[in-house]
C-alpha positions, 0 to 999 in steps of 0.5 A: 487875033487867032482866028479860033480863040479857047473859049473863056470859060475854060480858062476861067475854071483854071484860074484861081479865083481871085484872079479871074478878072486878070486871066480875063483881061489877058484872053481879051488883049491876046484874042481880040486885040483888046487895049484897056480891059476893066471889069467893074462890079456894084456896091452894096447899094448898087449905085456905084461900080467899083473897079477890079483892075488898075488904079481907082475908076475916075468919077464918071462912070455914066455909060457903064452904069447905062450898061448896067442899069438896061443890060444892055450893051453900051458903045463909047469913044474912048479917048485912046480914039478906040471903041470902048464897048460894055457889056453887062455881067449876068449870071442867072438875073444877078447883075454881077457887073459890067466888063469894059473892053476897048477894041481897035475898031467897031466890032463886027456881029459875030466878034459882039457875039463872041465877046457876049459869050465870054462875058456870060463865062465870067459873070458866072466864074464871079459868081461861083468864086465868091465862097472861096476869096474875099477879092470881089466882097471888098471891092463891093463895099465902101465902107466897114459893115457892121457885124450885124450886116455882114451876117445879113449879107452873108445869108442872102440868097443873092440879089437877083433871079430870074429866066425867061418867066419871071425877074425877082430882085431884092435890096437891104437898107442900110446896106452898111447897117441893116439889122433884122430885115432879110429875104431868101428865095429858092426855085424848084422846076415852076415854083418859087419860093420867096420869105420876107423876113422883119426880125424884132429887135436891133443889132446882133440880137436880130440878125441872130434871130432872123439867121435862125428863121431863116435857116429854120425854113430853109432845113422845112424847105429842102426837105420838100415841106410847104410853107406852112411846114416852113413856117411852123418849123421855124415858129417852133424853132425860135420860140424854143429859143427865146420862149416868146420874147421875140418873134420874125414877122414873116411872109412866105409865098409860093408863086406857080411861074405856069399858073401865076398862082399864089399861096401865102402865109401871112405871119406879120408885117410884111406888105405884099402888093401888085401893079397890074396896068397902072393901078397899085393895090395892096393884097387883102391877106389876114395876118397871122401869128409872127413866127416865135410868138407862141409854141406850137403855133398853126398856119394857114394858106391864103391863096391870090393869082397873079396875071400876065405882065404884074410886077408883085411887091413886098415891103418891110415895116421899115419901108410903109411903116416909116414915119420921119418926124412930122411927117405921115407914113411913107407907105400913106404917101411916099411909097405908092409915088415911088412905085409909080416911078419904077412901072418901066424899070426892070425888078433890078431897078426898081428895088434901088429906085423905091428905097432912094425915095425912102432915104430922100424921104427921111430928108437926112435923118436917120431912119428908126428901122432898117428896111428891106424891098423884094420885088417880082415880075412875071414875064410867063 
């Protein structure tokens, strides 16, 4: 082992990009005396890691999915009798993966600090090499996406965000089928915003739909207009293409990471709610028109504050409205259990855990709506 190895992030920017794993794996077996090195990276769902490296990963995969759940690093005796040591791959909040590394011995604190460092380096490589290979989309999916998914995916902002002052994480479902239900965020200094978007309609005609809302507020948005500039703009921009057929739902926030203030415009049937303590309430905002309903439609803001430690929810009609045969509304009974269920799990968690419940919920039929599940926490 050189006793001062190049640091990974400059091998990485040379590697092409579908091959930052291996270039990985070499850095680590030359440096480090690394045996066996696998990166392994989530599903769609992220219930499952799906191996970069090497032959398929055998079925138990439970403390590199430790790993990944806490973020935290994980240590296990591999069979070789080596140290197996995951580390999780995080790049701005995004849980992008776990690296797995099998090292001759237990590693000191200044190798685990080492090793830390250059995890960083590639989760943020992974990352950044998404828009130029398709290497790490098909190892994320273990199926075929419908086309209307596959637009869906391709227009997130990501799945996670996060700094010390706040966590935010979303999840689709039907990962392999959703259809109009979408989230996007964006963060400028201290404020964030966040849509959470219900497109009528099903298939293509929805994901078409919510990709033209989207990309609508998005154009307001970075033109530096609020969000009732975003909403107005996008509201005239579908309107003017399906003359009021179809229509987003739609809630646009504006949360101050300082202040914890939040400004809102209520345009459907997206939930927002808070946990504060051990309480769960569903803020009281009076929902105006769904984005495309009208021309020339007017919004207006709607103002809550969020306190120290509040994790905030936003749900699609997809999760409170569903309603499997013969039973009541999961957002009467099942969602607030489920929520309860996730006070001790990060936002990366929790959006997996609510949505689990909705599809235990169903009890093997399939849902009527796709759904979509954002959740915030603010850390200040």
């Amino acid at each position: 082992m050189s006793d001062q190895p190049a640091p990974l992030g400059s091998l990485l920017r040379a590697a092409p990009p579908d091959r930052l794993p291996e270039a990985a794996a070499e850095h680590l077996r030359r440096h480090f005396a690394a045996g066996a090195v696998q990166v392994l990276v989530p599903d769609l769902t992220g219930t499952r890691l799906q191996p970069l490296l090497g032959d398929p990963e055998p079925a138990d995969a439970t403390t590199a999915l430790r790993c990944f759940a806490s973020q935290q690093p994980c240590v296990e005796r591999a069979p070789t009798g080596q140290v197996r040591l995951h580390l999780p791959l995080t790049c701005w909040g995004e849980r992008v993966g776990v690296l797995r590394v099998e090292l001759p011995a237990q590693p000191s604190d200044d190798l685990s600090e080492r090793l830390a460092a250059d995890s960083d380096d590639l989760a943020t490589a992974l990352r950044a090499a998404e828009i130029s290979t398709d290497r790490y989309h098909r190892a994320r999916r273990r199926g075929r996406l419908t086309m209307a998914a596959e637009l869906q995916w391709d227009l997130l902002p990501g799945r996670a965000l996060g700094d010390d002052r706040f966590l935010v994480a979303g999840q689709l479902e039907p990962a392999y089928d959703v259809r109009g239900d979408h989230f996007d965020w964006a963060l400028d200094g201290d404020r964030l915003t966040l849509t959470v978007l219900n497109g009528h309609g099903d298939g293509m005609e929805a994901a078409l739909l919510t990709s033209l809302a989207v990309n609508a507020m998005r154009n307001a948005r970075r033109f530096g207009a609020d969000i009732v500039e975003q909403a107005e703009l996008a509201s005239d921009a579908v309107h003017s293409r399906y003359a009021g057929t179809v229509h987003a739902a739609t809630l646009l926030l504006e949360i101050d990471l300082v202040s914890g203030g939040v400004a809102a415009v209520d345009a459907g049937s997206p939930h927002c709610l808070i946990a504060r303590g051990s309480g769960i309430e569903q803020v009281p905002l009076e929902q105006q028109l769904p984005l495309g309903m009208f021309a020339e439609a007017h919004y207006e803001i709607q103002r809550f504050q969020l306190e120290p430690g509040d994790r905030m929810l936003v749900v699609s009609d997809g999760v409170h409205a569903a309603t499997p045969t013969g039973l009541p509304r999961f957002g009467e009974s099942g969602l607030l259990s489920a929520l309860r269920r996730t006070r001790l799990q990060p936002a990366t968690e929790a959006v997996g855990t609510v949505l689990r419940g909705l599809r235990e919920y169903h009890a093997g039929a399939d849902p009527e709506d796709d759904a979509v599940m954002v959740c915030l926490d603010w850390r200040r």
